[in-house]
C-alpha positions as CSV (number, residue, x, y, z in Angstrom):
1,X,44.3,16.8,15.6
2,X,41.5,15.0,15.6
3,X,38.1,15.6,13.4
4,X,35.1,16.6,15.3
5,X,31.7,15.2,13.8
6,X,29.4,17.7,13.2
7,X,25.5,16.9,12.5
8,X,23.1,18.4,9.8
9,X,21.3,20.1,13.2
10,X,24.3,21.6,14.3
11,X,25.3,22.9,10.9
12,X,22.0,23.9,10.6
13,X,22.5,25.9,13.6
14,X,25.5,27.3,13.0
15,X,24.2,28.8,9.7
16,X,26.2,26.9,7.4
17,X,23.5,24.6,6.1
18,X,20.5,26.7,4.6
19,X,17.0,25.5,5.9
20,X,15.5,24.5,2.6
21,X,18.5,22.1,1.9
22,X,18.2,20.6,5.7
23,X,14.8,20.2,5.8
24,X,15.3,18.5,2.3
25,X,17.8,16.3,3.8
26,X,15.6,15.7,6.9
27,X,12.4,15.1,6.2
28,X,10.2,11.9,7.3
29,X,9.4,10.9,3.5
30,X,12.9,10.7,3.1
31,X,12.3,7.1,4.1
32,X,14.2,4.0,2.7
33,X,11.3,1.9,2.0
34,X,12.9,-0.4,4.1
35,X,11.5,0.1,7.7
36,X,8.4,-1.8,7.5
37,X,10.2,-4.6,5.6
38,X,8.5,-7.9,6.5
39,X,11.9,-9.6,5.9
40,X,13.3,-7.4,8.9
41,X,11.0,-8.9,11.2
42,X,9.5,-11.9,10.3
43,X,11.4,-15.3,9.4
44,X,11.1,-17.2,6.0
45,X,8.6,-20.0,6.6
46,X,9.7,-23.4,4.4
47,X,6.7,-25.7,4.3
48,X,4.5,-27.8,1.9
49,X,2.2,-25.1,-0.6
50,X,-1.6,-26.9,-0.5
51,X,-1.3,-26.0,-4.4
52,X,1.6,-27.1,-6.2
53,X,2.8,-29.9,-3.1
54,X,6.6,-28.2,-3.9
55,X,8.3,-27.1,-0.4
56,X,8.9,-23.7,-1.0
57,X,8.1,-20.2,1.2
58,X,5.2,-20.0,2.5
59,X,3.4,-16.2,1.7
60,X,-0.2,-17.1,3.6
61,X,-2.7,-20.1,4.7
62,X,-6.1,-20.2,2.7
63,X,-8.9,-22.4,2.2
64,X,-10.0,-23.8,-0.5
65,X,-13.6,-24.3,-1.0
66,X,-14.8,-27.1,-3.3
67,X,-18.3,-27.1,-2.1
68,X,-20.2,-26.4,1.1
69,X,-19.5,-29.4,3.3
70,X,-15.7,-29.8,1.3
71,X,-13.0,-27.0,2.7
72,X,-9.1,-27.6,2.3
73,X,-7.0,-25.6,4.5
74,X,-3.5,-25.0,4.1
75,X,-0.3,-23.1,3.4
76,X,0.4,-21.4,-0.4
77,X,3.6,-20.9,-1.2
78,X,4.4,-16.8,-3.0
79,X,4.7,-18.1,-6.5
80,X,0.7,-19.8,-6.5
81,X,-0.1,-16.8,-4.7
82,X,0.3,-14.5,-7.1
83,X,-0.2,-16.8,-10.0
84,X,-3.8,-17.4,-8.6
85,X,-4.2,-13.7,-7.4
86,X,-7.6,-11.9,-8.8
87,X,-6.8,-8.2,-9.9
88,X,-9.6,-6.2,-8.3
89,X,-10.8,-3.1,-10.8
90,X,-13.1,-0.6,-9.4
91,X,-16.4,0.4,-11.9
């Protein structure tokens, strides 16, 4: 004989699951993390980081500005990113 399936909603409605334990089981902020995962959806990007002139994964572009007629565009791979990242502290 073969094994029917049987849902947490349908167990639920049959009484066998109590309501606190499904809703525990089916709630929204149950989440993985993983939805919204930019690796998901986006592809890795190899090019040449404006910083460090390694080609590595690119996290962003940025400019650089070295004065007000000097501006250096370019990529910036994840590891100068966060090693030239400013930690913003509310007063």
């Amino acid at each position: 004989m073969k094994k029917k399936i049987v849902t947490l909603a349908e167990e639920f409605e049959r009484g066998i699951l109590p309501r606190k334990e499904f809703d525990r089981l089916m709630a929204w902020y149950n989440a993985t993390g993983k939805e919204n995962d930019k690796s998901l959806y986006q592809e890795r990007v190899i090019d040449r980081c404006k910083f460090c002139g390694q080609h590595k994964e690119i996290k962003t572009t940025m400019t650089i500005v070295f004065s007000e007629f000097e501006q250096s565009h370019g990529p910036i791979c994840k590891d100068c990113y966060s090693a030239n990242a400013i930690m913003v502290q509310a007063k």
